[in-house]
C-alpha positions in Angstrom: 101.0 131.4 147.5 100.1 134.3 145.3 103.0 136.6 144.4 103.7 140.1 142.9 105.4 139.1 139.9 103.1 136.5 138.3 105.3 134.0 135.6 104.8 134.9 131.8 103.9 131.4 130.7 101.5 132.9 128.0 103.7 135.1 126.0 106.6 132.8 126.2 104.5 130.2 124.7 103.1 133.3 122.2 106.5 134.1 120.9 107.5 130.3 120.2 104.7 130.1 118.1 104.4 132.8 116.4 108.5 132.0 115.4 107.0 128.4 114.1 104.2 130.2 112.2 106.4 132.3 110.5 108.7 129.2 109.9 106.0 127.3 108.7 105.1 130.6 106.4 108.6 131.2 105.0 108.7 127.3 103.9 106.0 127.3 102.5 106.3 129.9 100.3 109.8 128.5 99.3 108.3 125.2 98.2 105.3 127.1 96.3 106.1 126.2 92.0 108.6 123.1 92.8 107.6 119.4 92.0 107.6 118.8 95.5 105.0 121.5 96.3 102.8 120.4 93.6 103.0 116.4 94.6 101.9 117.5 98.3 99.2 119.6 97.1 98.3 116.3 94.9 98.0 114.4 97.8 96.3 116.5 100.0 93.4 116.8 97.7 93.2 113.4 97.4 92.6 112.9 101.3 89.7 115.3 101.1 88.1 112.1 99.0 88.7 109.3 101.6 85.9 108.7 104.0 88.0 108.6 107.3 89.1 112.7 106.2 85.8 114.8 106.8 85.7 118.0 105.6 83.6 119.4 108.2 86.6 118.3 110.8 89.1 120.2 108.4 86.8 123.2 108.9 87.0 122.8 112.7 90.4 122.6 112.7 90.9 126.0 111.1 87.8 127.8 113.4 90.0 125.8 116.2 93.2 127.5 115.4 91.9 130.8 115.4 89.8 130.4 118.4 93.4 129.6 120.1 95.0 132.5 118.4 92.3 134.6 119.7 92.5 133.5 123.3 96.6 133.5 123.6 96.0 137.4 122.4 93.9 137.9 125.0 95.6 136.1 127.9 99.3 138.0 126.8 97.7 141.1 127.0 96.4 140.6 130.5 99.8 139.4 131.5 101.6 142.0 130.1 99.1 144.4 132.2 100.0 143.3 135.0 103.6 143.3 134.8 103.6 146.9 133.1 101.8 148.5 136.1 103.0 146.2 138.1 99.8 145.1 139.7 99.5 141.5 140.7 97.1 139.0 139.9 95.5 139.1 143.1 96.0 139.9 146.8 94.5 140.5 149.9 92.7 143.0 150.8 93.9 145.0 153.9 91.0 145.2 156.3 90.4 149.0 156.1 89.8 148.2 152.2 87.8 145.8 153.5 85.5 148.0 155.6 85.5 150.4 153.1 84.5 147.8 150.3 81.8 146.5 152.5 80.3 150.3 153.7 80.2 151.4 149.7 78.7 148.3 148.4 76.2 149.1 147.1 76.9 152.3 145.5 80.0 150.7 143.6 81.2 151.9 140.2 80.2 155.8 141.2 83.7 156.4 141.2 87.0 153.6 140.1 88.8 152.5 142.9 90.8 150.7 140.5 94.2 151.7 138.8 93.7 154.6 136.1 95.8 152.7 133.5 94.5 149.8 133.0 93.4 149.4 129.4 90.2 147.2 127.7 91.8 144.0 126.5 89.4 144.1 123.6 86.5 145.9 122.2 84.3 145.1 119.3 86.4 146.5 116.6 89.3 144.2 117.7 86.8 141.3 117.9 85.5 141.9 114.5 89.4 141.9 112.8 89.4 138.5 114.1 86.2 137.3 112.7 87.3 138.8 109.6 90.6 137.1 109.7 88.3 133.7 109.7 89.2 131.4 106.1 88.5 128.1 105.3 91.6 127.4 103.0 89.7 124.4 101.8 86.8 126.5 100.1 89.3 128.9 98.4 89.1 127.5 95.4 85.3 126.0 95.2 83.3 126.2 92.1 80.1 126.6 94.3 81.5 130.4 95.4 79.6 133.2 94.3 80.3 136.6 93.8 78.3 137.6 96.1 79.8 135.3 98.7 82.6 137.2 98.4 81.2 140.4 99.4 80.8 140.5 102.8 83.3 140.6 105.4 82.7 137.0 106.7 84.4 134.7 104.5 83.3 131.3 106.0 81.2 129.0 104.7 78.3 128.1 107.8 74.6 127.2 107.4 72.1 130.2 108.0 68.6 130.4 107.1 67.0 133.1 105.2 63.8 134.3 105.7 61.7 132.1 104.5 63.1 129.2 106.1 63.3 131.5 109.6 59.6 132.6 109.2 58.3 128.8 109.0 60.8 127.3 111.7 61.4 130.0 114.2 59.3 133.2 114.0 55.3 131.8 113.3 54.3 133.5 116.1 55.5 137.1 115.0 53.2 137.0 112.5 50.8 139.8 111.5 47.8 137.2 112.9 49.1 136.9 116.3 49.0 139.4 119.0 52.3 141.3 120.0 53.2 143.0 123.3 55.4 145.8 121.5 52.3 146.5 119.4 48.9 145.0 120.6 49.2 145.9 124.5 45.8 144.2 125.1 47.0 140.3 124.5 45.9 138.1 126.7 48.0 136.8 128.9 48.1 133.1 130.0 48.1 132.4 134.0 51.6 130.5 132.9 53.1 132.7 136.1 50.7 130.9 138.3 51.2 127.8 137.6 55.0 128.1 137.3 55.2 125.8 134.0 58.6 126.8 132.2 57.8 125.7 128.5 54.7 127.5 128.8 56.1 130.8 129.8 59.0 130.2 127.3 56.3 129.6 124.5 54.4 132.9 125.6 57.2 135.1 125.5 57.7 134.7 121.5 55.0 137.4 121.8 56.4 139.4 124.7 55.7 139.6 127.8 54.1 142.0 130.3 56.2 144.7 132.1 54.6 144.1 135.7 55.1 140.0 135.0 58.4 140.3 132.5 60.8 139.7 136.0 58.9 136.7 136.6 58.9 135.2 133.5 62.4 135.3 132.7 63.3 133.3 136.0 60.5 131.0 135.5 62.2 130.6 131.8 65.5 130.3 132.6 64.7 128.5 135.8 66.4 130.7 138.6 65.2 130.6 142.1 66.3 132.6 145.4 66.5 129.9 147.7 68.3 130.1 150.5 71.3 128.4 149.0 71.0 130.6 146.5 71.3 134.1 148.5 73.9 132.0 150.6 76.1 131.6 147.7 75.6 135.1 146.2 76.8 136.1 149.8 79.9 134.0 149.6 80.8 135.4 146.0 80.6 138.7 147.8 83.0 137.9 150.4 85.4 137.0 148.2 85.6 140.0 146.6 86.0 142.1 149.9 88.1 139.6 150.8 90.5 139.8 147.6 91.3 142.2 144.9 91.6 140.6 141.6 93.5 142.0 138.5 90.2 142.0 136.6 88.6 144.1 139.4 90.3 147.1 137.3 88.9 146.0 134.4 85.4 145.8 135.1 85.6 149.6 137.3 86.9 150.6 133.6 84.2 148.4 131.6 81.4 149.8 133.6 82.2 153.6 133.9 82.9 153.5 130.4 79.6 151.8 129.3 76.8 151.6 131.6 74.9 154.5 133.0 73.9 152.3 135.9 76.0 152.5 139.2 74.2 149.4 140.3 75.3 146.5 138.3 79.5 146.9 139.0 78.5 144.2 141.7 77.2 141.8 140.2 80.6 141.6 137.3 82.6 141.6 140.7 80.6 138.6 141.9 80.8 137.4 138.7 84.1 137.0 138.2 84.6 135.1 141.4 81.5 132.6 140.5 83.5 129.4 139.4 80.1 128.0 138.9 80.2 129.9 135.4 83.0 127.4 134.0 80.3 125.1 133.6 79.6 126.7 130.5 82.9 125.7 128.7 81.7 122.0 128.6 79.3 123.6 125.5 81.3 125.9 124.5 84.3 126.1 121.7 86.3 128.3 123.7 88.6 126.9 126.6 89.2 128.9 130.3 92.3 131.1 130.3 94.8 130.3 132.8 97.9 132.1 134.4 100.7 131.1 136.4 100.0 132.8 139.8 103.0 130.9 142.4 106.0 132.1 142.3 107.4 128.5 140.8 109.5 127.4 137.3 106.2 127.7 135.2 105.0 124.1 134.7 101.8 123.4 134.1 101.0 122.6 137.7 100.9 125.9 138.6 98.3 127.0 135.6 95.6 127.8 137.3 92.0 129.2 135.6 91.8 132.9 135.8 90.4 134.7 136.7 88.2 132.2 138.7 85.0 132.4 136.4 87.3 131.9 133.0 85.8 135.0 131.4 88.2 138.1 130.9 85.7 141.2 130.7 85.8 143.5 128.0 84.8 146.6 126.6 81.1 146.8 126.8 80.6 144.2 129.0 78.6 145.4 132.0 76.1 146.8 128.8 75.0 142.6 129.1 73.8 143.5 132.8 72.2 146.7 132.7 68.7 145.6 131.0 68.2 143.4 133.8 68.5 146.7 136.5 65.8 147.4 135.0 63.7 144.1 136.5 65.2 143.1 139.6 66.0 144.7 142.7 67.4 142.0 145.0 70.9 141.3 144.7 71.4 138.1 144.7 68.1 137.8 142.3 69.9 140.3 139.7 73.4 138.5 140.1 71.3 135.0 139.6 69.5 135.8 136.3 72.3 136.9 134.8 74.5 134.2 135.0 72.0 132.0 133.7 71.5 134.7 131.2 75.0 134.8 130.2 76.1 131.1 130.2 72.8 130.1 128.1 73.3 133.0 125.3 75.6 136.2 126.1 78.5 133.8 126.2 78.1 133.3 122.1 78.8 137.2 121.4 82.3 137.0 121.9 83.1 133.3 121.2 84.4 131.7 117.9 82.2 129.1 117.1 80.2 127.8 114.5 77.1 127.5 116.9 74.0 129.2 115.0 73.6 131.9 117.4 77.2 132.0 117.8 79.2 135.5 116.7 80.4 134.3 113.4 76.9 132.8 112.2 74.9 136.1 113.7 77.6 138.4 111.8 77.2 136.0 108.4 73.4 135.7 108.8 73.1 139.5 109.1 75.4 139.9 105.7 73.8 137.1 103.9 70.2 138.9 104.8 71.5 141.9 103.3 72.9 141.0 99.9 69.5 138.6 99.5 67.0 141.2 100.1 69.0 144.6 99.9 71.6 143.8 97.0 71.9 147.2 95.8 72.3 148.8 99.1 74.7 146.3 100.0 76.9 147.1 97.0 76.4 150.6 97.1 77.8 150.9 101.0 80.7 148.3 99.8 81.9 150.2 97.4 81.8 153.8 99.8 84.1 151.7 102.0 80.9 151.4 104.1 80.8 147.3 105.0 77.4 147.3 107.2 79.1 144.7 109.3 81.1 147.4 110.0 78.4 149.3 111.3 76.1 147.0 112.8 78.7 144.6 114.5 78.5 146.9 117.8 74.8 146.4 118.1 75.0 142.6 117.4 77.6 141.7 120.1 75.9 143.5 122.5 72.7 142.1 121.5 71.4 145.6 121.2 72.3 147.0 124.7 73.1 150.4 125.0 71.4 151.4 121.6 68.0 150.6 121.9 65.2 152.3 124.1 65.2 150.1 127.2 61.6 149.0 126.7 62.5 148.1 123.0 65.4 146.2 124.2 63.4 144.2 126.8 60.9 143.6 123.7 63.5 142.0 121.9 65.1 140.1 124.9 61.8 138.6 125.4 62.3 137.0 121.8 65.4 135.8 122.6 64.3 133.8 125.1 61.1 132.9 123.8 63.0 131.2 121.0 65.7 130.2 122.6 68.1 131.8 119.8 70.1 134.7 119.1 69.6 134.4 115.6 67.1 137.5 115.8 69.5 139.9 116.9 71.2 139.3 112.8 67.9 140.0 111.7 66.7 142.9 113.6 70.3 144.4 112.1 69.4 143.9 108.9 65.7 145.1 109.4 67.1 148.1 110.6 69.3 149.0 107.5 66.2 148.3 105.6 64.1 150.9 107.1 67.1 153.5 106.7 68.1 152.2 103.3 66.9 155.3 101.1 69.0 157.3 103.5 71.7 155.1 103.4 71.6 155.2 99.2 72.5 158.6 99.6 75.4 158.2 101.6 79.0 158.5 100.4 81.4 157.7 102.8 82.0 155.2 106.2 81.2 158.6 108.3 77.9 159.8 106.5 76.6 156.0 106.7 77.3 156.0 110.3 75.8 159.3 111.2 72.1 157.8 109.5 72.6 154.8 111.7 73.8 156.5 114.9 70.8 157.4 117.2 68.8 153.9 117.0 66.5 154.9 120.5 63.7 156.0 118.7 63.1 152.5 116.2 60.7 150.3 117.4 60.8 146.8 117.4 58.9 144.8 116.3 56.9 146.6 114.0 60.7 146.7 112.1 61.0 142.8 112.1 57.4 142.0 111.3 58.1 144.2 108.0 61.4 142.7 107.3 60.1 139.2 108.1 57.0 139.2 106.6 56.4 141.8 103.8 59.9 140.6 102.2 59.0 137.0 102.4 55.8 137.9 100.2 
């Protein structure tokens, strides 16, 4: 039975540790110049030499606690909402919300039925504090640092490939000798559509693909259908939410007014977050599903349940990760279909805490480590203005570009995204683009100035910026 006056589990839990991580803090520091400090220091360096201690698990363990940090945060804050405004978890919708709901469908997020108050849980700059947070206490003192290394913002130490290693193992084909959609409109295209082969249409689309055949690609590549079970289950997703009004309904009214210039994707994050289909994704992922205590009972973990149903708490920018597909696909349950596959195969890494190499911490370290290789000065210059590009760029990355691209150019670079099956060249199309403003950006000499050369990206195109990048600087 759902109740007004959901249980706190979360921030009771919060507040018990954080009083044993200060604790822990306070003891430590007490213990730091003694004998006994120094003999457990002793014999913790001499576990990092025994085979059953891997240093790679140490490493996970930090990324692990942080990830968990990260996700209490979250979780409190959503709590907290909802016994501030006093809103519950969920309810039932009154049948003339119902019928309301149901008649307006299709024009939803025009206006925000939802409550006026509710705040983003998180946006980007919140996200990035947390990546910067991110140490390995195990490479603090490591003769293989550089000074360099310790430049950036990203302090962690993760395998990312530089340019030459990316233009032999994942970028051939955007090579000056093959054909680009983006810049040769002409290529031929391959009757892969016809013939409905997947690997084939995934291989093309390293080049681009066609406007009039891009829909059709993408589904054949990520291997959606609209079979009748499929429109069937769309329609139940959207029962639910007439049905019931969900907490996280105000959020995503707030995400997408705030964000998106299109009124027609606010039901497909409604859908969405009803779709527990979507969980399947945490079996690959590093992050776990939050969960709330929604009966009105002592607490236990019995009554945890996942919410909300689809594990994923939306956040500022959001609905940004829909809006490119608008653009493609005008049945519903089509558009609601492609990007779920779209978000559980790759959006999901933009705002997780992982060491995946298209997750959020390798993109944002790949895109530094680019930088200080190819662009040391500028690099340098900007850190010393109080300018840190990741700074700058970290908005375009988690949104994989959304929102600041032209849409075409976008679509150019989602085509490469899928064709490769990686993220990784959203990190490098950051970089490329502080390369072509770099003898602006020399000139700069504060935070402000170096945003206002970098603010209006709509007129950059694609992929004539990563074939210079790529190609001329690995010359």
């Amino acid at each position: 039975m759902i109740t007004e006056n959901p249980v706190d589990i979360t921030s009771v839990l919060m507040d018990e540790s954080a009083e044993l991580s200060v604790s822990v803090t306070q003891i430590v520091q007490r213990l730091k110049g003694t004998h006994l400090h120094s003999q457990l220091e002793k014999q913790a360096k001499e576990c990092l030499h025994k085979p059953e201690i891997k240093l790679e698990t140490l490493k996970d363990d930090v990324r692990r606690l942080l990830k968990v940090n990260w996700e209490k945060r979250i979780l409190k804050s959503l709590n907290s909402m909802c016994t501030e405004l006093g809103i519950p978890l969920a309810r039932k919708r009154p049948v003339p919300e119902q019928k309301e709901l149901t008649n307006k469908w299709n024009e939803m997020g025009t206006d925000e039925p939802g409550n006026a108050d509710t705040n983003n849980l998180t946006c980007s700059r919140l996200h990035l504090d947390v990546l910067v947070g991110l140490r390995n206490p195990n490479n603090e003192r490591s003769e293989d640092l550089t000074v360099r290394s310790h430049w950036g913002l990203i302090q962690v130490s993760l395998n990312v490939r530089d340019i030459p290693q990316m233009v032999k193992e994942m970028y051939p084909e955007l090579g000056l000798t093959y054909g680009q959609l983006g810049i040769d409109d002409h290529t031929h295209v391959p009757p892969v559509v016809s013939e409905q082969d997947s690997a084939a249409a995934q291989q093309y689309s390293r080049q681009g693909c066609p406007t009039g055949l891009r829909a059709q690609l993408w589904s054949l590549i990520l291997n959606t259908t609209n079979d009748p079970e499929d429109i069937t289950h769309y329609e139940q997703l959207k029962a639910r939410v007439i049905n019931h009004d969900l907490l996280v309904d105000n959020l995503i009214y707030k995400v997408h007014l705030q964000c998106s210039l299109f009124d027609g994707n606010c039901f497909v994050l409604l859908c969405f977050s009803r779709d527990t289909a979507v969980l399947e994704h945490f079996s690959y992922n590093s992050a776990t599903p939050p969960k709330s205590c929604i009966q009105n009972s002592s607490g236990s973990e019995q009554c945890a349940m996942v919410y909300p149903p689809n594990g994923v708490i939306p956040f500022h920018g959001f609905s940004m990760y829909v809006a490119p597909l608008c653009f493609l696909y005008n049945e519903p349950s089509t558009l609601y279909r492609v990007f779920r596959e779209m978000y559980i195969r790759y959006l999901f890494r933009l705002h997780s805490v992982s060491s995946h190499p298209s997750g959020i911490v390798s993109l944002c370290l790949q895109f530094e480590r680019l930088l200080q290789t190819h662009l040391p000065q500028l690099f340098y210059h900007l850190r010393e203005i109080g300018a840190q590009p990741l700074r700058i760029a970290f908005k375009w990355i988690v949104r994989a570009f959304s929102g600041y691209l032209s849409t075409d150019q976008l679509l150019l670079l989602w085509d490469r995204i899928l064709g490769c099956d990686s993220l990784e060249i959203v990190a490098v199309l950051a970089a490329a683009v502080f390369a072509f403003r770099a003898e602006n950006l020399m000139e700069v000499t504060s935070l402000a100035s170096a945003e206002a050369v970098l603010a209006d990206l709509s007129t950059l195109k694609v992929m004539p910026l990563l074939q210079i990048f790529l190609f001329a600087t690995s010359v």
